[in-house]
Every structure is written in structure tokens, then in C-alpha cells.
N, C-alpha and C positions, 0 to 999 in steps of 0.2 A: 687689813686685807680687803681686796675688793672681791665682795661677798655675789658675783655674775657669778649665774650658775653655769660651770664645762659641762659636767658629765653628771648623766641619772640613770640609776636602772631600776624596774618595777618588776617585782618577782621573777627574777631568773631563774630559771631551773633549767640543770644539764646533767644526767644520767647518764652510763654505759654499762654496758649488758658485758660480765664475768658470768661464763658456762652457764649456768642457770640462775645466777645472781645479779640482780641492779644494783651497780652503785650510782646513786644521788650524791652527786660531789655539790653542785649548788642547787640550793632547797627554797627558794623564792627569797632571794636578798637584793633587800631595795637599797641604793646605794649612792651616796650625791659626794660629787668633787667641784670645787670651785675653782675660777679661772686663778692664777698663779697659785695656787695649793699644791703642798708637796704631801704625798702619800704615802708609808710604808705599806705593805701587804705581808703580813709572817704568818706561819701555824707549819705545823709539822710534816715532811715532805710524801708528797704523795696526795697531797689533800683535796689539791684543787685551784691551787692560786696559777699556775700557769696555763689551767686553763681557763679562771676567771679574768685573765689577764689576754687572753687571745679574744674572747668574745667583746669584751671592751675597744680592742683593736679589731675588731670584726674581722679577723681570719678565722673566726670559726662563729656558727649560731649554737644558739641556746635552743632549746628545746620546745620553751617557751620565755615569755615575759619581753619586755621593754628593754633597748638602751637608745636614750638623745644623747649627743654630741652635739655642743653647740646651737642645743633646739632640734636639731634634725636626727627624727627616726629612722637609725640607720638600716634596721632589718625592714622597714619598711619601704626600700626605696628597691631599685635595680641592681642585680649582680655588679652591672657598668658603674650604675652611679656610685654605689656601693663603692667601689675598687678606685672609680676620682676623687671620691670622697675623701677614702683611706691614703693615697698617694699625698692629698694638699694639706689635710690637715691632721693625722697621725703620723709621730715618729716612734723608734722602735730600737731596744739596744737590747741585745742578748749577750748569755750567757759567753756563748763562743761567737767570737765577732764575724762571724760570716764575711768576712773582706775576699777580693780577690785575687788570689796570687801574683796571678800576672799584670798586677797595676800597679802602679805607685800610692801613695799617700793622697796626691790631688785626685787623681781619674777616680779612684776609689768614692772618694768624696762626692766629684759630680755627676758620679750615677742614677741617683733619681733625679735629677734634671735633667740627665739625658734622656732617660727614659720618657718624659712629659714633652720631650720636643723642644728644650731648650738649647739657645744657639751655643757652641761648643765655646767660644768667647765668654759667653755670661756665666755661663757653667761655671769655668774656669774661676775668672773674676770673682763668683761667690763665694768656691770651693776655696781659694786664697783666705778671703775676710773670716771665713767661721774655723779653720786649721790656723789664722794666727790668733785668735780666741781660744784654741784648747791649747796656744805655745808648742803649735807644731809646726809655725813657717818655716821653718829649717829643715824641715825633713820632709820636703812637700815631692822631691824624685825618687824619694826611697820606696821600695818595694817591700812588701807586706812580711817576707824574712829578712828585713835589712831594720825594723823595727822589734822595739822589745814588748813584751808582751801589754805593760801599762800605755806605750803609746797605740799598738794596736787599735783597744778599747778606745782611747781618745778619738783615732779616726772614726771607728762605727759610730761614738756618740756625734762628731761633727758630719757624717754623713746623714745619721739621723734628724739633724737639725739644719739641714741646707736648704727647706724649703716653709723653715721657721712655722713650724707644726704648731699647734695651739694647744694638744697632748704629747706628753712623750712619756712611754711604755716603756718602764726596763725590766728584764727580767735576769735576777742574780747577776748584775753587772759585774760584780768584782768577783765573782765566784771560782775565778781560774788566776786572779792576781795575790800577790803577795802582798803583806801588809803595806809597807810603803807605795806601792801602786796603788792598792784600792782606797787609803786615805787620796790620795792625785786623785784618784777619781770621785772620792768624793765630796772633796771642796771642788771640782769643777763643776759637777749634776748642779749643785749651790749656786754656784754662780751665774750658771748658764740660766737654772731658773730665774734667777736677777735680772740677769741682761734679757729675755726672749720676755719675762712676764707670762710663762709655758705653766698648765698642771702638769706634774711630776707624781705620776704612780710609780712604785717602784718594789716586785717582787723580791725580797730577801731572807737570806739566815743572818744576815752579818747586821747585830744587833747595833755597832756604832754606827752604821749605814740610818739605819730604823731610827734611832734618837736623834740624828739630824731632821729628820723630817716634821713638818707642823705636824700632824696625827699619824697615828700607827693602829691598823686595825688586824685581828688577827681573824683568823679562816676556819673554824672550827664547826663538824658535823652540820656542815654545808650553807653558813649563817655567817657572818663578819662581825667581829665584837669590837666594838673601840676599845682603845686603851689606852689609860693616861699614860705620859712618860716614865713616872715614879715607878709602873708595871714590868716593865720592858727593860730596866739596866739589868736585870739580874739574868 
């Protein structure tokens, strides 16, 4: 594996204040992912992984502490630059695929190009090459009810990757699919890591999700514990 360091964090810490109680969901956890490394994140819900998985994706700050991307201190920079940053080199697949009704399969896709000011042609052209990568060129005019729930998820992941991110954020990808969906989707996250050469964090319960991944750390009283695979099948 080539041991380039993606991502680092140096004591995070993020609190919220319940009635007259602090919760410390993360308690200064210092944390390194390397470039093509694939990540499980588990622990018990409620804990904190989503939203140690937002601040990595810098939609939300920490309290305090460090995160580089790529070398670059992202809370240290500009709201703007912050948000360029986030646009070229983070992608991001959730739970519910946030698509939009009134588009099809491609327009869906070349949304964040469009949004960057790219020409509706190249959009296009992209949005083509990375939906016949997740084996959805055949369905590139269907509309977001004209798909089933497993290709859904394939489009948010190929829109997540349309401007070939150097991280990609999931959070509980398979979390609303059925078994034989979320295995499709998870020999694709596989693949895709292959083909992009992308770190792959990835928020889950779904422990065959977790054992695919090279390391699986878990979330516990506000600290990240590694854990070997032989931990995690049971």
C-alpha cells in the first residue's frame, strides 16, 4: 500500500451542551488515513461517528484540534477556500441518497460540475464515463422514481466521484438497501477504491461492509480503538 499520508487529525474535540449537561462525543483523537486506504468507522449509535465524519468532511468544526487533508489545514484556511476545497477534493455518499427528483440518472450526476462552472458538454461526457463504471449506462434518462433503491445509491456514489475526490465520506451507505443491494454496493465502494486510488472512510453497522475494509476502528467514549478483523466478525 502506498503509505502518502490523506488525512490527519490532532486532538479533536466536539461537545454539545444537553439542558445542563456536556456531551464530549470526541475527547482529542488523533487520527491518520493514507492515500488509497479503506476505513471502517463502527461503535454504537449515537456515539459520534457522524459527526466525526462531518468534521473530516469539514461540514461541521471541531471545537478544537487539527484536521490536514492532503497537507492542507482545512480549518485553517477561508470559509471560501474551505468550501473550494471541499467541492475538488472531498466526496460524500449518505445514508439517504439526497438525488433530485426532477432529474434523471445523468443531470443528477453532473451536478457538482455544474455547480464549479463546468461546460454542460463535459459534465455530461463525465457524468457518462463514471455511471458506465457503477453499470448504470442504461439508465442514464431515468428519473430518480424510475430507479430502484440499489441503483439510486450507485448514482449518489458516482455523483460523489465525478470530480474524482482524493477522499470519499460514506455514511451508512447501505443503510436503507437490502441485502443483495448493499453487497452491489459493496463490491462497487471496492472497486471504485481500485479504479480512483481514493481513501475510503466509511460510517457503518453493517459489519460485512467493516471486514471488507483494510482497518476498522471503533468509536467508543469519545477515542477511536483499532481493531483487528478476527474482532469485528462476531
Amino acid at each position: 500500500m502506498n503509505k502518502t499520508l490523506c488525512l490527519k487529525t490532532q486532538q479533536l474535540h466536539k461537545s454539545y451542551h444537553s439542558k445542563a449537561e456536556k456531551i464530549e462525543v470526541l475527547n482529542g483523537i488523533d487520527f491518520e488515513a493514507y492515500k488509497g486506504e479503506t476505513i471502517a468507522v463502527i461503535g454504537a449509535s449515537g456515539i459520534g461517528k457522524s459527526t466525526l465524519l462531518n468534521i473530516l468532511g469539514t461540514l461541521d468544526q471541531p471545537d478544537s484540534g487539527k484536521v490536514y487533508i492532503n497537507g492542507c489545514d482545512v480549518f485553517a484556511i477561508s470559509d471560501d477556500e474551505r468550501s473550494r476545497f471541499r467541492s475538488q477534493s472531498i466526496g460524500f455518499v449518505f445514508q439517504f441518497h439526497h438525488l433530485l427528483p426532477e432529474f434523471n440518472a445523468l443531470e443528477n450526476t453532473m451536478m457538482p460540475l455544474l455547480i464549479q462552472g463546468c461546460r454542460k458538454s463535459k459534465a455530461a461526457e463525465k457524468a457518462r464515463e463514471i455511471l458506465e463504471l457503477v453499470r448504470l449506462d442504461h439508465r442514464l434518462d431515468h428519473k430518480v422514481a424510475e430507479l430502484s433503491g440499489g441503483e439510486q445509491q450507485r448514482v449518489a456514489v458516482a455523483r460523489a466521484l465525478i470530480h474524482h475526490p482524493l477522499l470519499l465520506l460514506a455514511d451508512e451507505p447501505t443503510g436503507n438497501l437490502d441485502q443483495k443491494s448493499s453487497e452491489h454496493v459493496h463490491a462497487l465502494l471496492q472497486e471504485l477504491n481500485h479504479h480512483f486510488k481514493m481513501t475510503l472512510i466509511v460510517v457503518t453497522h453493517n459489519m460485512l461492509l467493516a471486514n471488507l475494509m483494510d482497518r476498522c476502528v471503533t468509536l467508543k467514549n469519545g477515542q477511536l480503538i483499532e481493531n483487528n478483523h478476527k474482532e469485528i466478525h462476531a
